[in-house]
N, C-alpha and C positions, 0 to 999 in steps of 0.2 A: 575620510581617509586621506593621509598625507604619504608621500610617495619619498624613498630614500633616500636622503640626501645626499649619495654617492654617484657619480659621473660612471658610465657604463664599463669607461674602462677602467678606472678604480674597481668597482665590483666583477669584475670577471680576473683582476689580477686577486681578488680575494678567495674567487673560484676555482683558481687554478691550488693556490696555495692551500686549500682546503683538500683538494685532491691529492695535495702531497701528505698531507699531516693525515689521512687516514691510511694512506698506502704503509705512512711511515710508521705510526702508533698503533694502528690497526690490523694491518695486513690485511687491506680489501681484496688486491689480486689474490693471495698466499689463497685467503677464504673461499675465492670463488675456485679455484685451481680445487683445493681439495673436495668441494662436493663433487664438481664435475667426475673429476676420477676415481669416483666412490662405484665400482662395479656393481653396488644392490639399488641404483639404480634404475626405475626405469626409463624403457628409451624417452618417453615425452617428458621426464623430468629432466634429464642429459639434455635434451635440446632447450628449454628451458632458461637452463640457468648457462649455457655455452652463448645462449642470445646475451644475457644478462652480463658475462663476461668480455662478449666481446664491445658491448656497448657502455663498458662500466666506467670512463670517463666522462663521457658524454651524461652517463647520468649524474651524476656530480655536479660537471660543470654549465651543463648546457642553460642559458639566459631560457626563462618565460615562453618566449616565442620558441624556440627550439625544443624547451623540454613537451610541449604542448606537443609538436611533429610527435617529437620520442615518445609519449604516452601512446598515439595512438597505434605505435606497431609493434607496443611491449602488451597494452592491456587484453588486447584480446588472446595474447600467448598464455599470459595469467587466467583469465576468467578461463582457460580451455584446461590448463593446468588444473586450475580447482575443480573443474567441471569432472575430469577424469579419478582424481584422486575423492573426491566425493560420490563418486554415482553408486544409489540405491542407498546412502544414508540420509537420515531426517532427522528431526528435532534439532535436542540437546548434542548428539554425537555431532549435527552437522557441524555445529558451532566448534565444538571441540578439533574437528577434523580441519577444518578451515584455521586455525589457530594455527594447528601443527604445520600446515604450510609456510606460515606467515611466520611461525616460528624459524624456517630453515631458512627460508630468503633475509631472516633475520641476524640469521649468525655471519651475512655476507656486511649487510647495511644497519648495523648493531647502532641504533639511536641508542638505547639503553648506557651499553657502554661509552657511546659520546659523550654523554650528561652525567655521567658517574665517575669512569677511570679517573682515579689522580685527586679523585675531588672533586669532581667537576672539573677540573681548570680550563678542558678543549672548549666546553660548554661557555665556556664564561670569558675566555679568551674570541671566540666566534662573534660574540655581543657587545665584547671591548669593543675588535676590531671596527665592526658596525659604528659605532659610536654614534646609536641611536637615541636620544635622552626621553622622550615621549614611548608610549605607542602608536602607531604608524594607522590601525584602525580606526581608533574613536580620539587622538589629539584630546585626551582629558587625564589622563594619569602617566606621571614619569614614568621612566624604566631605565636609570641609570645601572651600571655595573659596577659594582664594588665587589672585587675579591682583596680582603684583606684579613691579616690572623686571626682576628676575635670575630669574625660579623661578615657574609656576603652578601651579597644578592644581585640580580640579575633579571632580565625581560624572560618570560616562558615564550619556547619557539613553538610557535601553531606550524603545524603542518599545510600548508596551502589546500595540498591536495590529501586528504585525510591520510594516514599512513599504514589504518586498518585494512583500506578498500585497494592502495598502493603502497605496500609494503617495500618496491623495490624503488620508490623514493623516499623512504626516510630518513636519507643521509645527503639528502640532493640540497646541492648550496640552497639555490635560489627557491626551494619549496619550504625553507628553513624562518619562518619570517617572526622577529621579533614585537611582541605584545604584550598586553600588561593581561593580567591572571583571567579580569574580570570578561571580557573580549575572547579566549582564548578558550575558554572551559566553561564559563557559565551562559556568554551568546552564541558564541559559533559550535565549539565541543565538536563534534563527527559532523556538522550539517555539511549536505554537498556542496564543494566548491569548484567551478569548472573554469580552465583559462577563456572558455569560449562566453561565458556567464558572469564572472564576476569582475570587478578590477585585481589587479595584483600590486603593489607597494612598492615590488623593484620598477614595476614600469609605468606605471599612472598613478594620478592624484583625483580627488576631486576637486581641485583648486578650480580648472576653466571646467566643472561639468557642472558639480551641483555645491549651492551658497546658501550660506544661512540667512533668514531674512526674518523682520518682523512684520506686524500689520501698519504700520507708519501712522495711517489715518488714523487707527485708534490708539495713538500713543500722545501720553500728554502727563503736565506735568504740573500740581498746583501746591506750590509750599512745601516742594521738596518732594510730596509722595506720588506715585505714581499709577495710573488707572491701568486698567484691566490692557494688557495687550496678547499676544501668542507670537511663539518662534516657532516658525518653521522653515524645511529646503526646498526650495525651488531649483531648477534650472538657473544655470548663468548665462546670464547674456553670452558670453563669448564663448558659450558651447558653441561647435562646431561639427561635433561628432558622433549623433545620436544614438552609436552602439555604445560609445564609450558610457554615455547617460542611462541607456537600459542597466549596463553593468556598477555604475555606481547606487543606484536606485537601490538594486538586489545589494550591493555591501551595506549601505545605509540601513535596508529593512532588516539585513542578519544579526546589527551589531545596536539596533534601536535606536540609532542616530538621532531622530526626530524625538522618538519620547523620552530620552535620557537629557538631550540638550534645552528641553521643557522646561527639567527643572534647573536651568542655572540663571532665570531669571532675575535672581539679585546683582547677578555680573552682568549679565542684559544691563539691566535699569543703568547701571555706574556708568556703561557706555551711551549710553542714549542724556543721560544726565551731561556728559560731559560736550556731548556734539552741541547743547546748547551753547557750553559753555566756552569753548576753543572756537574761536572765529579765526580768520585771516590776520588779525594784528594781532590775536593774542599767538598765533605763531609766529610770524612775523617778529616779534616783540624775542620767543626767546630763540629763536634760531641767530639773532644778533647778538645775544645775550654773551659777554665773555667773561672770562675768568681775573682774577686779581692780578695776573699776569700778562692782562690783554689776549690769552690765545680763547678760538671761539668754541665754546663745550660742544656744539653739535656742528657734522659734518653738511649734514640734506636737511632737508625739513621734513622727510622719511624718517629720519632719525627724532626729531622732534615730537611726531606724534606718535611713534613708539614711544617716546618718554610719557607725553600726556594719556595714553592710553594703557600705559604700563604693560604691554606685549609686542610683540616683533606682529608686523603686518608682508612682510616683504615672504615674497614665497621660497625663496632659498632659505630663509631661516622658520619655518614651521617645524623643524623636526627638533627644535632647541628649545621650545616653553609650552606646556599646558595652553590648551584655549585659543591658540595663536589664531588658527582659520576662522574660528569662530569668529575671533577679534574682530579680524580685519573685513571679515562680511557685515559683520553689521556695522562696523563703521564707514564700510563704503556703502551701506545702505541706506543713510540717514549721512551721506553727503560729502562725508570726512576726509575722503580721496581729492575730492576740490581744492582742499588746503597746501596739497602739498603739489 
């Protein structure tokens, strides 16, 4: 998992601004205003959604750490809520009943109509502004934004915290995280996510927790083809942090990190093939290298073995190409960090 490229106060001026654009296209207060003063209410529902009201910026905007505080003294208001509006149904009704709540808290925090109205465009405008080009979970498939007249498309936002189980974040910036399809609905889909339990993408990476590695010793190379080896994560050295490592662990296991990265063994090989081949002068050699005009094509020699390695290695730019983290672990794992 790679962590959003946007500096904290970048993304909370994007929080705020989010806050206005549903106020303004939406009518979130308008929406909360009108259930509360809906007289067939009753009292435990009034107080409910008056919590939900008066905390309704705060749920919008509030950063990971904060919305985490805010769940805990919204969800038990919820589960008491469902608790009353359900007691003495079972089954199929219960499901039904619980929907119909989730329905009403729905008409405040209308995900639906976010991803719909206009077009989509709020939807796709939110993913612009992001200007995330990967997905942020598995760093293997783009998620560019394209709204244009013939053809869009766009990252699907996972809910961090499922939005069946917390319906009155489904419109919460920062629970809003963009990912490609595969990640979002076919490994994660409703699995529990908790800020106490997992990483989150606005505020951690597994950059300094956990790294992709090979077996080194059984790596070899005769006439080109290559013997049996295995990739897998370990810890990083410059872990520091062992909760944050429990919590990558658990992303890693949700999203199959280990056995989807199994198979990209062909792209392994090219790098392990290549640490042969890039020694110190053959950097050396084009980090000097200039152009017909005498100026020199590379700035660093960072820059150089992102050329020879054909991905960005540098941890501000993971969120710009397919593979990238990968890249750069296994190349620093077989030595390639030396060179530069």
């Amino acid at each position: 998992m790679i962590k959003v490229l946007k500096s904290d106060f970048e993304l909370q001026q994007m929080a705020n601004s989010h806050f206005s654009l549903l106020e303004t296209e939406f009518g979130l207060s308008k929406c909360a205003d009108k259930i509360v003063s809906d007289h067939r209410l009753a009292p435990y529902e009034r107080d409910f959604f008056r919590q939900l009201k008066k905390n309704l910026r705060k749920i919008i905007v509030s950063p990971p750490d904060q919305l985490a505080k805010l769940q805990k003294e919204i969800h038990p208001l919820y589960q008491s809520y469902i608790s009353k509006k359900t007691h003495g149904i079972h089954g199929n009704k219960l499901k039904a009943a619980v929907k119909k709540v989730n329905d009403k808290i729905f008409t405040v925090f209308d995900y639906k109509s976010f991803t719909k109205k206009k077009d989509g465009k709020f939807a796709y405008k939110f993913t612009e502004n992001l200007d995330i080009n990967v997905c942020v979970y598995c760093n293997r498939q783009y998620t560019f934004t394209l709204d244009g007249m013939d053809g869009k498309c766009r990252p699907t936002l996972d809910h961090f915290l499922d939005k069946s189980k917390h319906p009155y974040f489904a419109l919460s910036f920062y629970n809003l995280i963009p990912s490609c399809y595969t990640c979002n609905s076919s490994l994660k889909n409703q699995k529990k996510f908790t800020f106490e339990d997992n990483l989150h993408p606005f505020s951690h990476s597994m950059f300094e927790v956990l790294d992709f590695s090979i077996d080194i010793n059984n790596v070899d190379f005769v006439d080109g083809s290559k013997k049996d080896f295995e990739i897998f994560l370990k810890e990083s050295k410059h872990c520091s942090d062992k909760s944050l490592l429990i919590k990558a662990q658990k992303n890693a296991e949700t999203f199959k990190l280990q056995e989807i990265y199994r198979l990209h063994k062909d792209y392994a090989s090219e790098i392990i093939l290549k640490s042969y081949y890039y020694d110190a002068s053959r950097i050396d050699e084009l980090f000097e290298f200039k152009t017909a005009s005498g100026k020199k094509l590379f700035e660093s020699k960072t820059e150089v073995l992102e050329f020879a390695l054909g991905n960005y290695i540098s941890e501000n730019k993971m969120g710009k190409r397919v593979l990238s983290k990968f890249t750069r672990d296994l190349a620093f794992d077989l030595g390639l960090d030396k060179l530069i």
